[in-house]
Structure formats: structure tokens, C-alpha cells
N, CA, C and O atoms as CSV, one atom per row, in Angstrom:
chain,resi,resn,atom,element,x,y,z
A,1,UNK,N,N,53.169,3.682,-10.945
A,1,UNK,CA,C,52.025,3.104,-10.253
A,1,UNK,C,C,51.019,4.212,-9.961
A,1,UNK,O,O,51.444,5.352,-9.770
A,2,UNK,N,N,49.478,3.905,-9.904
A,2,UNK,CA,C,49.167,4.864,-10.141
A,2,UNK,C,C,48.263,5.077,-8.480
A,2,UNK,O,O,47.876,4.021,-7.979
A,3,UNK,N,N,48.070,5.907,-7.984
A,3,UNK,CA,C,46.812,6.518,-7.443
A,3,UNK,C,C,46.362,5.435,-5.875
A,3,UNK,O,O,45.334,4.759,-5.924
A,4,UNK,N,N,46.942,5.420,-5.045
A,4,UNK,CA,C,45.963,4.212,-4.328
A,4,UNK,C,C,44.359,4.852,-4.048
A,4,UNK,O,O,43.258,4.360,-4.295
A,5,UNK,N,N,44.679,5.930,-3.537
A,5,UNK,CA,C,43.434,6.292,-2.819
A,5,UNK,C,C,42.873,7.326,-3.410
A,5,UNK,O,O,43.631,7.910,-4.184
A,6,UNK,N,N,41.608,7.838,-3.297
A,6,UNK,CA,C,41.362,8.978,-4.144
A,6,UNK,C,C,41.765,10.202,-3.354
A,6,UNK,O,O,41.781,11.209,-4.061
A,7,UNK,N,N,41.984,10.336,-2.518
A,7,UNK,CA,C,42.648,11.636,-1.318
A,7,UNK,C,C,44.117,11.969,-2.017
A,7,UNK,O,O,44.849,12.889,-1.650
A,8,UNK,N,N,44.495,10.754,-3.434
A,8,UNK,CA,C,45.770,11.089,-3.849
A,8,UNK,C,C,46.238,11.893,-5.244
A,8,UNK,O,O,47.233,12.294,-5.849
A,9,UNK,N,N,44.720,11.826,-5.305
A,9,UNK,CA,C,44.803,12.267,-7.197
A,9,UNK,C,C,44.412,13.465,-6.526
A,9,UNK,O,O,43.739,13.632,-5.509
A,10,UNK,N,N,45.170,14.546,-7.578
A,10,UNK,CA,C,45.569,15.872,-7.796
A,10,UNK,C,C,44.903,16.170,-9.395
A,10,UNK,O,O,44.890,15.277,-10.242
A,11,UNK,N,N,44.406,17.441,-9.636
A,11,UNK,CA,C,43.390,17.568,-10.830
A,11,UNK,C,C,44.095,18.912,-11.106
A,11,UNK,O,O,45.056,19.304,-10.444
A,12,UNK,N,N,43.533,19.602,-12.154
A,12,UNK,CA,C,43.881,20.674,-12.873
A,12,UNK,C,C,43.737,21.985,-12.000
A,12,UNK,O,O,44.577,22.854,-11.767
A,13,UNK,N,N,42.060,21.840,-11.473
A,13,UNK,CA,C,41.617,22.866,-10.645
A,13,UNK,C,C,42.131,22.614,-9.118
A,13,UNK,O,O,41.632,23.448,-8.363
A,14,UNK,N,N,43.098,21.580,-8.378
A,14,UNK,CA,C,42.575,21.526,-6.882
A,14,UNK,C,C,42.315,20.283,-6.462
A,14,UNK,O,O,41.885,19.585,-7.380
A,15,UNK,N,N,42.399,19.779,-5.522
A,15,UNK,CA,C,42.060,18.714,-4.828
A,15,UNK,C,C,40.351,18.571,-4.546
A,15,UNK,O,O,39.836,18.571,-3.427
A,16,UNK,N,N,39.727,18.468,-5.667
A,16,UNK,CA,C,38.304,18.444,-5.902
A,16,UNK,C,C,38.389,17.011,-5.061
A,16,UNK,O,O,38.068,16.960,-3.873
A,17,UNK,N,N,38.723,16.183,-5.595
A,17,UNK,CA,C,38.349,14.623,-4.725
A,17,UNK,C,C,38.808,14.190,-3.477
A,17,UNK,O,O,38.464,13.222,-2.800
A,18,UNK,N,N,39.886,15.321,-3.226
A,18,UNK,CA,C,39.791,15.251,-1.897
A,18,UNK,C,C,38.375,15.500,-0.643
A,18,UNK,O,O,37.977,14.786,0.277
A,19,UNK,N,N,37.762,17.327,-1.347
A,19,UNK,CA,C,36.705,17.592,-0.575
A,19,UNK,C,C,35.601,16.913,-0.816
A,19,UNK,O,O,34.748,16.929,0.072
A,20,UNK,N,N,35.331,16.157,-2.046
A,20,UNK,CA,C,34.361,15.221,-2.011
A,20,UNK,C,C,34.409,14.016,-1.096
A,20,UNK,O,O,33.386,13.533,-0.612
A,21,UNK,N,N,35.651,13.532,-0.865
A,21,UNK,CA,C,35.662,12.445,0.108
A,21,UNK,C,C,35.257,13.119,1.488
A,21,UNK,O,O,34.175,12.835,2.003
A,22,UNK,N,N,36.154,14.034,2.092
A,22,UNK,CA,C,35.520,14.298,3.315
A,22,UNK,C,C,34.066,14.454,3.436
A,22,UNK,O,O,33.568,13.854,4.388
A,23,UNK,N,N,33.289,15.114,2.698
A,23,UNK,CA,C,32.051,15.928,2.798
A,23,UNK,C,C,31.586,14.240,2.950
A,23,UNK,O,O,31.124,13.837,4.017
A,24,UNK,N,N,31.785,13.212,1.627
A,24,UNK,CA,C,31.188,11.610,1.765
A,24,UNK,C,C,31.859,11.145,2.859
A,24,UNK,O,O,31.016,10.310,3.185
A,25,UNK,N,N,32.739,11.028,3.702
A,25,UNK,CA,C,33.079,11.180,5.161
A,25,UNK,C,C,32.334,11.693,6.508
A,25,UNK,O,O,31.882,11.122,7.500
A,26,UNK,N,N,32.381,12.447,6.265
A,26,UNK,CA,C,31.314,13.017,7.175
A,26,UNK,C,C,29.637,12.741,7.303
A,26,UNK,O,O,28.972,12.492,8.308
A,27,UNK,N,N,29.152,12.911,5.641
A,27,UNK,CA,C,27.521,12.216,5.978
A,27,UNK,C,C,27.736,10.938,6.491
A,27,UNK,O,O,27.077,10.719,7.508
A,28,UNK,N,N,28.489,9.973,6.091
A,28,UNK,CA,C,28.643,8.561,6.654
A,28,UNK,C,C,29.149,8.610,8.064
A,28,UNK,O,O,28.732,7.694,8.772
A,29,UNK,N,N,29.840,9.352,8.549
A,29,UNK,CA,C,29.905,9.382,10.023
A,29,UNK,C,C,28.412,9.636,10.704
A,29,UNK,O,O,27.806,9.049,11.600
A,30,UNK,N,N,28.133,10.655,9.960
A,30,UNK,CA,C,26.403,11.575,10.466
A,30,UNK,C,C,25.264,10.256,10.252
A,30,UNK,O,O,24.415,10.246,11.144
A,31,UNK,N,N,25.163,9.500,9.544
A,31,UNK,CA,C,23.785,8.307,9.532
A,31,UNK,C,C,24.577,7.626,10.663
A,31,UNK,O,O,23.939,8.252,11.510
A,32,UNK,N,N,25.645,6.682,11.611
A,32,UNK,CA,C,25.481,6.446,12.734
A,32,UNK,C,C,24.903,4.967,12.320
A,32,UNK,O,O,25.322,4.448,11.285
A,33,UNK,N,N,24.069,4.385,13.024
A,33,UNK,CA,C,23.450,3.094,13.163
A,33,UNK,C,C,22.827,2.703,12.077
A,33,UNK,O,O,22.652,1.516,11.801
A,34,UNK,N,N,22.367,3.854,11.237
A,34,UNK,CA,C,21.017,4.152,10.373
A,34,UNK,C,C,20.932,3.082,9.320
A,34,UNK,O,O,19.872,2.696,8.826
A,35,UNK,N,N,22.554,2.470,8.905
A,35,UNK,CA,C,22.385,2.425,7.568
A,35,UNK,C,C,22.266,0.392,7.825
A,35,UNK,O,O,21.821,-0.379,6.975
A,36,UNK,N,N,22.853,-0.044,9.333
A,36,UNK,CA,C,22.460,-0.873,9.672
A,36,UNK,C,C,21.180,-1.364,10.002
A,36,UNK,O,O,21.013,-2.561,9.770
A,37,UNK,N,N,20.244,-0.743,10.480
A,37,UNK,CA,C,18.905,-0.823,10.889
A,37,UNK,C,C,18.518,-0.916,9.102
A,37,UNK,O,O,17.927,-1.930,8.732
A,38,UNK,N,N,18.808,-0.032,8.243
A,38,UNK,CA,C,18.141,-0.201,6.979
A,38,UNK,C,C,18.715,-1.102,6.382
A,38,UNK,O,O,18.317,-0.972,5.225
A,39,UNK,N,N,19.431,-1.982,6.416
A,39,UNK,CA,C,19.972,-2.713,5.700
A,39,UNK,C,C,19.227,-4.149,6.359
A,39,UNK,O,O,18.759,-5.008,5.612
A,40,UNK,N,N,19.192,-4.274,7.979
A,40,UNK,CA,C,18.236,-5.372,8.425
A,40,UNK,C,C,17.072,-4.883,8.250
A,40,UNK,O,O,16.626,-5.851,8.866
A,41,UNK,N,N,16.298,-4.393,8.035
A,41,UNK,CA,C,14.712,-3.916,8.056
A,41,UNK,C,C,14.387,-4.423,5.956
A,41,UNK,O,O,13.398,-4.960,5.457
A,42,UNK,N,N,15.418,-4.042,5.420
A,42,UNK,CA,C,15.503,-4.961,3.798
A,42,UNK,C,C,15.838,-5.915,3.440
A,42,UNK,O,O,15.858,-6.156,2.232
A,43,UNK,N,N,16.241,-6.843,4.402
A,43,UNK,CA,C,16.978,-8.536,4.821
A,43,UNK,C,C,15.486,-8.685,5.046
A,43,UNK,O,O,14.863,-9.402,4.263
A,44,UNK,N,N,14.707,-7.943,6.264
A,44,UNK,CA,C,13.371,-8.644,6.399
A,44,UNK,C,C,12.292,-8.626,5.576
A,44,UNK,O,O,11.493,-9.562,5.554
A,45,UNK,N,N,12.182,-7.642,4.884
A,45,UNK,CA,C,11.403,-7.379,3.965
A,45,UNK,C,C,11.578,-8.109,2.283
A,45,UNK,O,O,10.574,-8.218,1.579
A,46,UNK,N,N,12.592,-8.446,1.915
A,46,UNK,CA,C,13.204,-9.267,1.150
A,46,UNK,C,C,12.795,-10.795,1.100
A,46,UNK,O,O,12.200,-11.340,0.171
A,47,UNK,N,N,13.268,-11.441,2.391
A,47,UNK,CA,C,13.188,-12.718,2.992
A,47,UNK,C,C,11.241,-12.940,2.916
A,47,UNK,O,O,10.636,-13.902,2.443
A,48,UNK,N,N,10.659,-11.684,3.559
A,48,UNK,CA,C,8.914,-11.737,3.632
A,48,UNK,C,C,8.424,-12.088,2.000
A,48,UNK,O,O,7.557,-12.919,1.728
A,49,UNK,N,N,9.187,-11.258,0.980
A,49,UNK,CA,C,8.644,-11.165,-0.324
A,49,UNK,C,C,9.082,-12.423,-0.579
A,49,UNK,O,O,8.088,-13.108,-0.819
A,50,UNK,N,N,10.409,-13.286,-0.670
A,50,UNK,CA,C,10.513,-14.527,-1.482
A,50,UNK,C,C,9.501,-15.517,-0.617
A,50,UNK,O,O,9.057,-16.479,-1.244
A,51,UNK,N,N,9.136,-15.381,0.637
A,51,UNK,CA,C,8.382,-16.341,1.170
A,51,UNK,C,C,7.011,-16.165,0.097
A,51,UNK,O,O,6.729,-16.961,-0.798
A,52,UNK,N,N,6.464,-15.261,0.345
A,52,UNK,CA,C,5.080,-14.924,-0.204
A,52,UNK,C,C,5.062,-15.296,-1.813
A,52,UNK,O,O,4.023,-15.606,-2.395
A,53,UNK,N,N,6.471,-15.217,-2.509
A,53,UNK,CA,C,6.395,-15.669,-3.540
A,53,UNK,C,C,6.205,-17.282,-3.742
A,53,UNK,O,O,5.250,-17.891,-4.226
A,54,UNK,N,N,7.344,-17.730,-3.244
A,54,UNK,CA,C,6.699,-18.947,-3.250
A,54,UNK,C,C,5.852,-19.570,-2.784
A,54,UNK,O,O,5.910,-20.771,-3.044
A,55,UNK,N,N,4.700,-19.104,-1.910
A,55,UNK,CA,C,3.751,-19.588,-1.710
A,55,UNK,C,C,2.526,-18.789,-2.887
A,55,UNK,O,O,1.445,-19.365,-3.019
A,56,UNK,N,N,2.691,-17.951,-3.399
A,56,UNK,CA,C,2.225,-18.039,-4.459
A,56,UNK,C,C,2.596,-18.999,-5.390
A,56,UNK,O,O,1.641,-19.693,-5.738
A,57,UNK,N,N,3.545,-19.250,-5.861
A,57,UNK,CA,C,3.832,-20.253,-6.941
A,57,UNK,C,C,3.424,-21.593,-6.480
A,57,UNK,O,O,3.457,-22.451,-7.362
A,58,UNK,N,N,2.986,-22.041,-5.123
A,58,UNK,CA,C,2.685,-23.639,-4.418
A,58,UNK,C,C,0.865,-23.136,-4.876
A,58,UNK,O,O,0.344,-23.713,-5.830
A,59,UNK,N,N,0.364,-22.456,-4.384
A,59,UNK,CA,C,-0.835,-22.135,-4.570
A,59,UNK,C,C,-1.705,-22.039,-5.805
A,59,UNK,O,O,-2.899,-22.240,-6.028
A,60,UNK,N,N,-0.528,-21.609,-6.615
A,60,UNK,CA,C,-0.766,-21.254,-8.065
A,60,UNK,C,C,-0.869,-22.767,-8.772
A,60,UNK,O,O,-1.837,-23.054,-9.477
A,61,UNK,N,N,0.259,-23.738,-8.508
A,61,UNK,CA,C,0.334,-25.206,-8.685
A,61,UNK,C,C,-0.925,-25.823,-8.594
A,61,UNK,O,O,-1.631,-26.449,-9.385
A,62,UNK,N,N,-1.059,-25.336,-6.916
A,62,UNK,CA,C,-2.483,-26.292,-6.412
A,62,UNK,C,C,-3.427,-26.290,-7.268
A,62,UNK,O,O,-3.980,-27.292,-7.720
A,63,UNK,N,N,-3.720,-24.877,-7.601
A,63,UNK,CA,C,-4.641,-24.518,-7.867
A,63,UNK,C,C,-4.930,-25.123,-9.840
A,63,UNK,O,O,-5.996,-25.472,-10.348
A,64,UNK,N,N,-4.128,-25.072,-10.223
A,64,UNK,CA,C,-4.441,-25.618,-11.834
A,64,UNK,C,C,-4.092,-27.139,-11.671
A,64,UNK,O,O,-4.215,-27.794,-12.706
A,65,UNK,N,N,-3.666,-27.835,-10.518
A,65,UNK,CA,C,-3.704,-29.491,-10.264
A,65,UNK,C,C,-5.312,-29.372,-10.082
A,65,UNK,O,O,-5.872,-30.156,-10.849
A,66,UNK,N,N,-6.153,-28.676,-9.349
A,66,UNK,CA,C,-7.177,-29.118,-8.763
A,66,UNK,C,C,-8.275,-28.938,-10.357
A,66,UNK,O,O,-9.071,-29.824,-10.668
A,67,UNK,N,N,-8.118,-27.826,-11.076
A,67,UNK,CA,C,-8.533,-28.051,-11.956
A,67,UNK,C,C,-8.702,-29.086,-13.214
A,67,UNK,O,O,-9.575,-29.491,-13.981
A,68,UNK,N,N,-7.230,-29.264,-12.920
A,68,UNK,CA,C,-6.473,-30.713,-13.592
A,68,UNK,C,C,-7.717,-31.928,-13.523
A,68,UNK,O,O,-8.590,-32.532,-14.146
A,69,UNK,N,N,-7.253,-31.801,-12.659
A,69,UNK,CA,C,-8.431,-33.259,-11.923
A,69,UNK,C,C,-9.612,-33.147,-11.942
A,69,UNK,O,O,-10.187,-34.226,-12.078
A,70,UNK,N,N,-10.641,-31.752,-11.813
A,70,UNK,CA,C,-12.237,-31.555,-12.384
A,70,UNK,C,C,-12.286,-31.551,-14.321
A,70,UNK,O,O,-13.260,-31.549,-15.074
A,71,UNK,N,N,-11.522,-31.551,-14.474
A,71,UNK,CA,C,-11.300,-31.539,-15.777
A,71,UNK,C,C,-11.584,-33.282,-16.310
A,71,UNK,O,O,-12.547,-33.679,-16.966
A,72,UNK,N,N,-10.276,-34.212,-15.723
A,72,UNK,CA,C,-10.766,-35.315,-16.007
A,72,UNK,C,C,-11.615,-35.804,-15.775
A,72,UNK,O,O,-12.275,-36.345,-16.662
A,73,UNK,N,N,-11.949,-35.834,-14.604
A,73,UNK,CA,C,-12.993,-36.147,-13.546
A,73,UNK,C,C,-14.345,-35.835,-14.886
A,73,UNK,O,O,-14.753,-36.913,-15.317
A,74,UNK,N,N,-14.934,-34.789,-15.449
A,74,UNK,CA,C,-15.708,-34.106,-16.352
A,74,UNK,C,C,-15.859,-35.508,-17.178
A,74,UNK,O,O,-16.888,-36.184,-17.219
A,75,UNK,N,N,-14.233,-35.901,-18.033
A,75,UNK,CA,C,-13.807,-37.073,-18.918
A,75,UNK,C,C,-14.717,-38.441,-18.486
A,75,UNK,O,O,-15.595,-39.033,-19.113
A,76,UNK,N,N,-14.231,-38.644,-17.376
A,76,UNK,CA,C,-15.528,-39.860,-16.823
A,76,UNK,C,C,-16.744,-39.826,-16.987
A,76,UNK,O,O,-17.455,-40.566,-17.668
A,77,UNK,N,N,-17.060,-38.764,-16.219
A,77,UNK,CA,C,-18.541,-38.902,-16.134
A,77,UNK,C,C,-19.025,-38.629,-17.480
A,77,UNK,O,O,-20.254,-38.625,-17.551
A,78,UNK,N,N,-18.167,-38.311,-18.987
A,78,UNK,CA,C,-19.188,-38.989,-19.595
A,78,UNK,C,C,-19.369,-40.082,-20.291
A,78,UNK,O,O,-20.191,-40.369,-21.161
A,79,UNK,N,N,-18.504,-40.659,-19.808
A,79,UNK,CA,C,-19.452,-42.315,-19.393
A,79,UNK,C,C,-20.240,-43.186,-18.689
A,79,UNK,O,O,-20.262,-44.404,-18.864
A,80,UNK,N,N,-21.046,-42.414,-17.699
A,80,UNK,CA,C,-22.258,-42.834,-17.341
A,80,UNK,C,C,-23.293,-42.179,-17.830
A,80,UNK,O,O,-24.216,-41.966,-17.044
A,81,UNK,N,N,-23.449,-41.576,-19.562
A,81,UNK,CA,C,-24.295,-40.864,-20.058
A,81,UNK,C,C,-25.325,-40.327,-18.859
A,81,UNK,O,O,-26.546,-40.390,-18.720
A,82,UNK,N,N,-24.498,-39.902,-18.252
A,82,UNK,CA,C,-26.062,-38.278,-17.048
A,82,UNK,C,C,-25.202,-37.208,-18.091
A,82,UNK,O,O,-24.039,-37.002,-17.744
A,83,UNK,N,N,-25.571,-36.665,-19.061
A,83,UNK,CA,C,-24.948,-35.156,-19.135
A,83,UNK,C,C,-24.960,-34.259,-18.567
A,83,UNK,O,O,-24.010,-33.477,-18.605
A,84,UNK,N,N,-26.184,-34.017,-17.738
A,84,UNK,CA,C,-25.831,-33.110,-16.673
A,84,UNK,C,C,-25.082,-32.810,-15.644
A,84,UNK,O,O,-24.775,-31.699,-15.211
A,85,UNK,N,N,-24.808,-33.834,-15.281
A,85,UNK,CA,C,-23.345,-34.290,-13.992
A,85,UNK,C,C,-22.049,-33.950,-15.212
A,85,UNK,O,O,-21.138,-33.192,-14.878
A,86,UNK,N,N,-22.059,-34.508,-16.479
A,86,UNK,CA,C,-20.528,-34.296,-17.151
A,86,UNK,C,C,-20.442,-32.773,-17.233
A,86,UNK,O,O,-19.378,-32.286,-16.850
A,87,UNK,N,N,-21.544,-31.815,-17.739
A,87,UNK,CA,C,-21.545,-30.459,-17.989
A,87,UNK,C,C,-21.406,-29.801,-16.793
A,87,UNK,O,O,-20.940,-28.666,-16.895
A,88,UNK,N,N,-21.711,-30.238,-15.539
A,88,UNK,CA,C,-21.440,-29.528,-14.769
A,88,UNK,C,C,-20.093,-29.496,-14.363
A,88,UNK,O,O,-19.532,-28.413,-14.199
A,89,UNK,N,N,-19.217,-31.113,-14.092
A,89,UNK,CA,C,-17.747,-30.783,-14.198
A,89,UNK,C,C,-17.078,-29.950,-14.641
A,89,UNK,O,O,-16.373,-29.127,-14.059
A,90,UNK,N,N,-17.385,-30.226,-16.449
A,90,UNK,CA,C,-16.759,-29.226,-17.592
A,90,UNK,C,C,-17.296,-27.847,-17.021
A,90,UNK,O,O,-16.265,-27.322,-16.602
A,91,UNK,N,N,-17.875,-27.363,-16.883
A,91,UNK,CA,C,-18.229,-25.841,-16.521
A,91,UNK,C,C,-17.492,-25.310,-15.066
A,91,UNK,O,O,-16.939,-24.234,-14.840
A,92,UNK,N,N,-17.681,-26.375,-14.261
A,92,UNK,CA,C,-16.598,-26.158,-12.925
A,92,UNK,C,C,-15.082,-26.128,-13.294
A,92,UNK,O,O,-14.233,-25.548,-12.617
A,93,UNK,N,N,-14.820,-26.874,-14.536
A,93,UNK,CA,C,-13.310,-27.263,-14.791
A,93,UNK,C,C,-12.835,-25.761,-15.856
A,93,UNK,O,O,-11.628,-25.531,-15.790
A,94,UNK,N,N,-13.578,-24.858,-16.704
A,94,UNK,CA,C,-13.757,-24.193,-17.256
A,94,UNK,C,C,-13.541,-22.450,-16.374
A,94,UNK,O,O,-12.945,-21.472,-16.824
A,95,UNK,N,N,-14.278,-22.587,-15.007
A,95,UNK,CA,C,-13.945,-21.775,-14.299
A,95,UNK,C,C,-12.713,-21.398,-13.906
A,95,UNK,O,O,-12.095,-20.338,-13.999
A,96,UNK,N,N,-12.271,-23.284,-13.093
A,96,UNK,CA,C,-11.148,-22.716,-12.422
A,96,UNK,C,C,-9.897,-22.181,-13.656
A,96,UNK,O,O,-9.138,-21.214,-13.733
A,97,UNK,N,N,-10.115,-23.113,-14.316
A,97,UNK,CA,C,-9.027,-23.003,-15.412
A,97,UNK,C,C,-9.305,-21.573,-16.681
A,97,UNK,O,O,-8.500,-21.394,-17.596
């Protein structure tokens, strides 16, 4: 069976993985609270970005529905031959889109 812990493996040169664990022992004793505070402060910052994303993607929706609809809207009016009212749709519908 091999090895549970790395404090157990023995190497050519020395218990190299032993002093690597302590030394990684010790900085992790030395950060203290730190790594909690950073770990909630990236829960919040995380949670902020998927919000903002999807309200980009609702916005982004809106926004080519509303075109959607000056677009047809354009389709009608030209059937009350005013071309100027249809060209102006199409040119509003042309923008957003």
C-alpha cells in the first residue's frame, strides 16, 4: 500500500516533501482570515458579473425585439403609399439593427 500522506514519502536526496509541506503549513497558518475574506469578496464579485450579464442578454433581447417591430411596422406603412413615413421607419429600423 502505498504512501497516505506526503510527510510519508522518502526520496533519494531527503525528506524534500516533507519541508515543502511545513514551509506550505506555515504560509497557510500566516494568511489567517485572509483567504476567507477573498474567497467571499469573489462569491460577490462573481454573483455582480452573472447579474450584469444577464441583464445584458434581457437588454440585448429588448433591444433587437424593438427593432423587430420598427422594422415591420416600416412593412405597413408601405401601404398607405406616404413614402416618406415608410423610409423613415426603414432608416430607424436600419439603425437600431
Amino acid at each position: 500500500m502505498g504512501p497516505r500522506n506526503i510527510y510519508e514519502f522518502k526520496t533519494l536526496t531527503g525528506e524534500i516533501e516533507v519541508e515543502r509541506r511545513r514551509k506550505a503549513a506555515k504560509f497557510c497558518d500566516q494568511l489567517g482570515d485572509f483567504s476567507r475574506k477573498y474567497e467571499k469578496i469573489n462569491r460577490f464579485i462573481g454573483k455582480r458579473c452573472k447579474d450584469l450579464q444577464s441583464r445584458a442578454h434581457q437588454l440585448a433581447d429588448d433591444y433587437y425585439a424593438i427593432g423587430a417591430e420598427i422594422n415591420h411596422f416600416s412593412e405597413l406603412m408601405k401601404l398607405t403609399d406616404i413614402p416618406q413615413i415608410s423610409n423613415m421607419y426603414r432608416r430607424l429600423s436600419d439603425l437600431i439593427v
